[in-house]
N, C-alpha and C positions, 0 to 999 in steps of 0.2 A: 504494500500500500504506500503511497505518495505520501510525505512528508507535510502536516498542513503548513500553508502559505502563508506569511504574515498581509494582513487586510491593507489595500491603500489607504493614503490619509483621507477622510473622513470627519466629515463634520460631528465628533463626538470625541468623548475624553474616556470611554469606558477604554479596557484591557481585559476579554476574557480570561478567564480563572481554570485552570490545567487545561488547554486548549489541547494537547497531545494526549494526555488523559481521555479528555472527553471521546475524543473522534475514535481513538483505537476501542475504545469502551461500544462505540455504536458500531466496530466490526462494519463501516461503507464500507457497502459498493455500488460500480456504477450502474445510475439505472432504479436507486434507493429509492423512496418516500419515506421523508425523515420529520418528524414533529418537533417542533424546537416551540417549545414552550411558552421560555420566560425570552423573548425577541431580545430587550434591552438595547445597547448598543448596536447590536447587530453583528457582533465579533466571529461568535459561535456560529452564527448562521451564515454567512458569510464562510466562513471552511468546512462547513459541512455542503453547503452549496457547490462548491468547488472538488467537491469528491464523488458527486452525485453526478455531477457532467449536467450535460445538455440533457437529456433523457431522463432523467429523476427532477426529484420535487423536495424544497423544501417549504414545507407551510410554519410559518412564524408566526405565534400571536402573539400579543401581550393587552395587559388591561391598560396602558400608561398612553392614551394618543398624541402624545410628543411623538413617543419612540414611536410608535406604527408610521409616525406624518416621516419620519425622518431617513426611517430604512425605505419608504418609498422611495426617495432619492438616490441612499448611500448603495441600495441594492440592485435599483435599474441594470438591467438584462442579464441578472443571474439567475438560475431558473427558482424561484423565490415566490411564494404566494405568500401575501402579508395579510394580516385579520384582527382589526381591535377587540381583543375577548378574551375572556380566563383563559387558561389548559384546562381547567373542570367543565369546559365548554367545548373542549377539541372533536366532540363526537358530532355537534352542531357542525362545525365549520368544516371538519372535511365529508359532510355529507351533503352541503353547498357546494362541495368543489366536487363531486362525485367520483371520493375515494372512499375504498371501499377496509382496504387495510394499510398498516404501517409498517415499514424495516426497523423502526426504530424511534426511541423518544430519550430528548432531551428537555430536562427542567436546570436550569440555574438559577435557584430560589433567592440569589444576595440580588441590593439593591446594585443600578449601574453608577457607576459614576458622573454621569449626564446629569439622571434624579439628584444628586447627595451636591452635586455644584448650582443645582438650579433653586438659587435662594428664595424664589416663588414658592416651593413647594415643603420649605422645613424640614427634608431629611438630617441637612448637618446643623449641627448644635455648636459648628463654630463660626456660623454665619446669620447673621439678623435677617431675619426673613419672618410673611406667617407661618402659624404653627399650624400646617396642615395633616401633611403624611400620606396624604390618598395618591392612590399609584393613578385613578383617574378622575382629575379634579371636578368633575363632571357630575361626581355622583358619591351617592353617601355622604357621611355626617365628618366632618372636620373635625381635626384631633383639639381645637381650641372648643368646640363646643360639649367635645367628649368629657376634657375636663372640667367645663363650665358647671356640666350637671351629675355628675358621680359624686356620691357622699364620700368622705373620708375612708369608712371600709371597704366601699368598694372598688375606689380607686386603688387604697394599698393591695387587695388581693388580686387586682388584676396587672397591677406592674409585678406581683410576686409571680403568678403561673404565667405568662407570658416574657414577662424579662429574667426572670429567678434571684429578685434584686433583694438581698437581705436587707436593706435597708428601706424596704418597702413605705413601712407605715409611717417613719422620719418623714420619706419623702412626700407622701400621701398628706401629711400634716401641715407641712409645710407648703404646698402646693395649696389648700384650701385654705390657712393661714392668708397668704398673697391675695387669692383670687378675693377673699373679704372686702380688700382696701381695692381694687379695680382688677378688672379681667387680665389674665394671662392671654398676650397675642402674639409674641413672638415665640421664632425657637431658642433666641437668645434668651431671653428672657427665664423662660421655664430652665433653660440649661440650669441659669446662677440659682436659680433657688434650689436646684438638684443639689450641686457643688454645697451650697451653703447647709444643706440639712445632714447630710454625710458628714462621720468620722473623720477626721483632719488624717488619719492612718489608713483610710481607705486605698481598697488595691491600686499600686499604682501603676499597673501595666494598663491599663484604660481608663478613659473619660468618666467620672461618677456621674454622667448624663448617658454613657451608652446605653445599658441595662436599662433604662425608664423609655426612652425615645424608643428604644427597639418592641418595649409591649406595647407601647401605645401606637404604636404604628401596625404591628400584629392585628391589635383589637379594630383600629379603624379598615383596615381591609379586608378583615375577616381571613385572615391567611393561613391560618392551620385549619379552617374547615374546606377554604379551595380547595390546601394539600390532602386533606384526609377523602374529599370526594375523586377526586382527579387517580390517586391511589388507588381505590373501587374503581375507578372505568375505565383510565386507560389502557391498562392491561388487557383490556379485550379486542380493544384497537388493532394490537398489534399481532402480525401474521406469525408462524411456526418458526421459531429461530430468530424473530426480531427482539432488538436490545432494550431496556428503558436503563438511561443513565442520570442521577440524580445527585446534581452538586448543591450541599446544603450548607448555613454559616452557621449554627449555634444548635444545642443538641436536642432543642424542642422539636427540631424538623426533620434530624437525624433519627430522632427515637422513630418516629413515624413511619421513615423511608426503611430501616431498618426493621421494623416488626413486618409491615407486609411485604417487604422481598420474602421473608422467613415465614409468614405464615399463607398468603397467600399459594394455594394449589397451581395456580397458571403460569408462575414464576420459581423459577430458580437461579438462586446467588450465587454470582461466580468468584465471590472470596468472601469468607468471615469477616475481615474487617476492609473497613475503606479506605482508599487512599486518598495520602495528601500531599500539599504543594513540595515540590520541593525547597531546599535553602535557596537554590539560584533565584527559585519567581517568587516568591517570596520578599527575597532583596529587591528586585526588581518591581513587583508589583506588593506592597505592604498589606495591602486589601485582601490577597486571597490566604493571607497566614491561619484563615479559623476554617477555610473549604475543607471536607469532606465528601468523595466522591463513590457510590456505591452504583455498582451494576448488577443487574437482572437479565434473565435469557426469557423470551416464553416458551415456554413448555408445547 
C-alpha cells in the first residue's frame, strides 16, 4: 500500500492525529467506500480519498457547517461526497447517495483545530470569545445558557461524569457564585473563575479549565449519546471484512469504543489495546499526545 501523502496547503490549521495509523487500520483499497465521520479539517479524508482512487468514495460528514462549507473547497475533484450531519446519521446519508454498504469507517472524535482557533465559537479557554461549544451553531442550547440555568448540583455532577473533574462542586460553586453578580458570557471569563476555585497545587500538566470546558461541551452536543448510537449502527453499514477505526481523546469515549468492539457479535478486535501517537507526532503535533486508536474487522 502507498504511503499517505501529506495534504496541500489549505485553508485550515487542523493536523490529523496518526494519519499512518488510521489508513493502514482501514486496510484501502482501490475502488473502497470509506465513511469518515468526524470530516473536520478534512486531513483524514483527504488521504483516504487519495487511496480510494478515482473509483471509490469517500462520504465525509460532520455536524460543524464551517467545516462541510470549507472541505467543499479544500476537497474539489477528489472523489469526496461531503454531508452536514452526525455519523449517528450515516445510515440517512448514504442511503441518499444510494450506497448500499461500507469498506470501512473512520471516527476522529477530538475537536479540529479550525473549531479550538475560531474565537466565535468558545472551544479555547485561552481566547475571549462567546461561551458557546456547539459543533453546529445553528442548533441546540449554548453552553452560556446551559450554565445560566443548572442549579449548583447539577452543574457539579455533570462536569464530574463528563469531565471527571474532582474539583467538581468548587467549581460548580463558584460558577453560580459569579453568574449571581451578572451572566457568564465569555470563555474567558468562565476559564478564571475555573482557575480561581481550584487548589493552587492542582495538576499541572493541564489547564484547570480543561476538564470543565471538555463536559460542558460533551453535554451541549450531546456526544457520548451520538457515540453510543453511531456504535449500535454503524457496524451494520459495513460489508464482510470492512474496518471501523476509532481515534478517541479522553477515556469517557475510549470506554465506549472499547466495550463494543468486545462485546459486540458483528465485530472483532484486532488488538487488546490501542495505539498511540508516537514521541515524533506528538512533538510535532502536541494535540494528538491523549489519541487512542482502536480497530475492528466485521465479522
Amino acid at each position: 500500500m502507498d504511503q499517505p501523502q501529506s495534504p496541500p496547503p489549505a485553508s485550515t490549521l487542523h493536523v490529523p492525529v496518526m494519519p499512518r495509523e488510521a489508513i493502514e487500520g482501514l486496510a484501502i483499497q482501490p475502488g473502497h467506500i470509506i465513511l469518515d465521520g468526524t470530516l473536520g479539517g478534512g486531513g483524514h479524508t483527504r488521504l483516504i480519498a487519495q487511496q480510494v482512487g478515482p473509483n471509490g468514495c469517500v462520504v465525509a460528514v460532520d455536524r460543524d457547517p464551517v467545516a462541510v462549507a470549507r472541505a467543499e473547497t479544500t476537497l474539489r475533484g477528489l472523489p469526496v461526497l461531503v454531508s452536514n450531519a452526525s455519523y449517528a446519521e450515516a445510515a440517512e446519508v448514504l442511503a441518499e447517495a444510494s450506497i448500499e454498504r461500507l469498506n470501512g469507517i473512520l471516527l476522529d472524535l477530538g475537536l479540529s483545530s479550525d473549531q479550538l482557533e475560531d474565537r466565535q465559537r468558545g472551544f479555547s479557554f485561552h481566547a475571549r470569545g462567546p461561551l458557546d461549544l456547539r459543533f453546529d451553531p445553528n442548533n441546540g442550547e449554548p453552553a452560556t445558557k446551559l450554565i445560566a440555568r443548572l442549579s449548583a448540583e447539577h452543574l457539579a455532577d455533570l462536569i464530574y461524569a463528563y469531565g471527571e473533574e474532582r474539583c467538581s462542586r468548587r467549581i460548580a460553586a463558584a460558577i453560580v457564585d459569579r453568574r449571581r453578580e451578572r451572566p457568564i458570557q465569555t470563555s474567558e471569563d468562565l476559564a478564571d473563575i475555573i482557575r480561581r476555585a481550584v487548589p493552587k497545587n492542582y495538576d499541572p500538566r493541564i489547564d484547570p479549565a480543561t476538564r470543565t470546558f471538555q463536559a460542558l461541551r460533551i453535554a451541549v452536543n450531546s456526544e457520548l449519546d451520538h457515540l453510543e448510537r453511531a456504535l449500535q449502527l454503524l457496524p451494520t453499514l459495513l460489508a464482510p471484512g470492512g474496518r471501523f477505526v476509532v481515534i478517541s481523546f479522553h477515556s469517557l469515549e475510549d470506554r465506549l469504543v472499547k466495550v463494543a468492539f468486545r462485546r459486540d457479535e458483528r465485530l472483532r478486535p484486532l488488538a487488546s489495546k490501542p495505539l498511540i501517537p508516537t514521541a515524533e507526532e506528538i512533538a510535532a503535533n502536541p494535540r494528538s499526545r491523549s489519541a487512542k486508536l482502536r480497530v475492528a474487522e466485521r465479522c
